[in-house]
Phi, psi and omega in degrees: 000118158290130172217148197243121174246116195228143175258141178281211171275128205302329161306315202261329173308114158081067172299337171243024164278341157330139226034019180277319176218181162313132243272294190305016194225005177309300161319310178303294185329306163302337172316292189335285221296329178301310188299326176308290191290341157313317186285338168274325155305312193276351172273348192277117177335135164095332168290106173264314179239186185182112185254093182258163183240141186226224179196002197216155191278338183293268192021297196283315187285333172317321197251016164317151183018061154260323188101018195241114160281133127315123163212127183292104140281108186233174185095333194291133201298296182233180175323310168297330158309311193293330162334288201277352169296291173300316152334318169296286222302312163320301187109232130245149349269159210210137144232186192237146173234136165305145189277340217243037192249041161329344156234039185271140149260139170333288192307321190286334154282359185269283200335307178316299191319293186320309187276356153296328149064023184088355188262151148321115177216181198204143145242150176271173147309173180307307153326335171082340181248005141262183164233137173251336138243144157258149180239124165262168184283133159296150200113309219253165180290147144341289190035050180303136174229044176285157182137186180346114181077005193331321214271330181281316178293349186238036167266314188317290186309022191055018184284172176262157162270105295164130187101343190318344173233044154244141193247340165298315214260353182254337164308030184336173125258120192234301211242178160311328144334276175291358174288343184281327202253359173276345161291330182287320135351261189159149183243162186315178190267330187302297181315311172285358155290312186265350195269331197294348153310123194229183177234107188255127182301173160316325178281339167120325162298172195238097200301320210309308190290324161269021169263312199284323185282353179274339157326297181301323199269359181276331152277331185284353165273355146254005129285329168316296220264004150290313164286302180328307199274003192227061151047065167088353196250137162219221194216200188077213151344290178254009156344114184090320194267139181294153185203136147260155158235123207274133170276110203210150166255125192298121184311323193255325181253002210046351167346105180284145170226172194219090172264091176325112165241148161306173160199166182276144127287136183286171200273339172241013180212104176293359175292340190263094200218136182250171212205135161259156170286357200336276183058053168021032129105019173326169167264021197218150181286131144338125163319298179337306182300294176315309137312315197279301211302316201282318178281322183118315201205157185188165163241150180261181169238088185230104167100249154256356188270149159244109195230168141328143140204139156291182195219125169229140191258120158280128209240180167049232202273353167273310170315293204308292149027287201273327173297311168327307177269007145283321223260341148268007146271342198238072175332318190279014181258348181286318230264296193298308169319330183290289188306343172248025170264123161136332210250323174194157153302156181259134157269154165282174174228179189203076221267091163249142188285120172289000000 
């Protein structure tokens, strides 16, 4: 698969992204994000070139000897134009990938490829309402249909959807917001290069950072408040994906907190559901595990019920088991595994009604 990624002029690019870092480091950030998601596209299986088109002259010297092609086009009116520009020059089979995706990881675009599987496919963004890749069938044209709704306009051209549980690949970035919850991923090393200048108040904090966690936590409260009103079903992210929500208390500070997780059903006793540790493939355990791990038992949120569970960690060939078999409903929990080999096991929990 050839993909074509196309960008504006780096000034002009990603206007509500502003203030995410100094008004004068801004270009640079899009750059960053760009160089993130190339350099992770040309590593995914099944991708052979990958070509952006652009408008600015840093771009082509940014990406000497990445092995990432270049072409300054200017004048072409719009995305879809630069699109179908580049779609020639590639050739078939050629799709278009988003500029602004800084935690996408390689498995999580393979995964996408594979599961398309030759057909026309699209994934959407977190929202479900854009696109962040498009696929064409070999043979057939491109026929990009990006913009406002996107994602609905190219399901209309009959593509399948595709991606709905890797979350590196649904992660645009537009506002300081999705830059909170693409940190929370992990972001690519160019992009967390440039956001690590951060601007510290008088006390020693670091605003940048107590912008992101109120970002990330004003989103994980509205998914909370997503599920609760549609009985357990939400969209986004996690669109499709079994979702709990764990109630836990902070070891050191008592806080009660409330976190959304995917979770496994066991296959024969529905009282029973297992919960990974990911943290999307961080090198470090999630608090929640660790919350969980200490008190023993919590409550949950499942579907419309609120119950008691105990709480037990699974080792050796019953963990290896239930990961396996998330990671084959789910691909992108193999992709987080990858990322954590050498540095930690992902654990499992093993969630039963008391």
């Amino acid at each position: 698969m050839n993909l074509v990624v196309p960008i504006k002029r780096l000034d002009r690019a990603k206007s509500r992204l502003r203030g995410a870092v100094p008004a004068d480091e801004h270009a640079g950030l899009v750059l960053a994000m760009l160089l993130d998601t190339v350099t992770a596209a040309t590593q995914a299986r099944g991708v052979s070139r990958v070509l952006v088109i652009c408008e600015d002259e840093r771009i082509p010297a940014a990406l000497t000897g990445t092995g990432v092609e270049s072409v300054d086009r200017r004048g072409l009116p719009s995305l879809n134009a630069a699109l179908r520009f580049g779609a020639e020059h590639l050739g078939t089979p050629v799709g278009a990938l988003q500029a602004d995706l800084p935690a996408l990881r390689p498995d999580d675009l393979a995964a996408a490829i594979e599961e398309a599987a030759g057909r026309r496919a699209y994934c959407a963004d977190r929202a479900g309402t854009g696109t962040t890749l498009l696929l064409a069938a070999p043979g057939a044209p491109l026929d990009p249909r990006f913009g406002r709704g996107s994602a609905a306009a190219h399901a209309a051209t009959g593509a399948v959807r595709v991606g709905a549980a890797l979350p590196s690949l649904r992660c645009d970035v537009d506002t300081p917001h999705d830059l909170a919850v693409a940190a929370e991923l992990g972001l690519g090393s160019f992009t967390e290069h440039r956001t690590d200048v951060q601007r510290i108040d008088q006390t020693g904090r670091s605003d940048r950072k107590e912008r992101e966690m109120s970002e990330a936590e004003d989103w994980n409260a509205q998914l909370i408040a997503e599920f609760r009103a549609n009985e357990g079903r939400v969209g986004g992210d996690f669109e499709g994906a079994p979702l709990v929500l764990l109630h836990h208390r902070g070891r050191k500070s008592g806080r009660e907190y409330v976190t959304p997780v995917m979770y496994l059903p066991d296959a024969d006793d529905d009282n029973t559901v297992y919960v990974f540790a990911s943290k999307g493939g961080a090198p470090s355990n999630p608090e929640w595990y660790y919350n969980l791990t200490e008190a023993g038992d919590a409550l949950v949120e499942r579907g419309t019920e609120r119950y008691r569970v105990t709480v037990r960690e699974l080792s050796g060939a019953d963990r290896d088991r239930t990961y396996a078999e998330q990671v084959r409903r789910f691909p992108g929990f193999g992709g987080y595994e990858e990322k954590t080999a050498g540095i930690r096991t992902i654990p499992v929990l093993e969630l039963r009604r008391a």
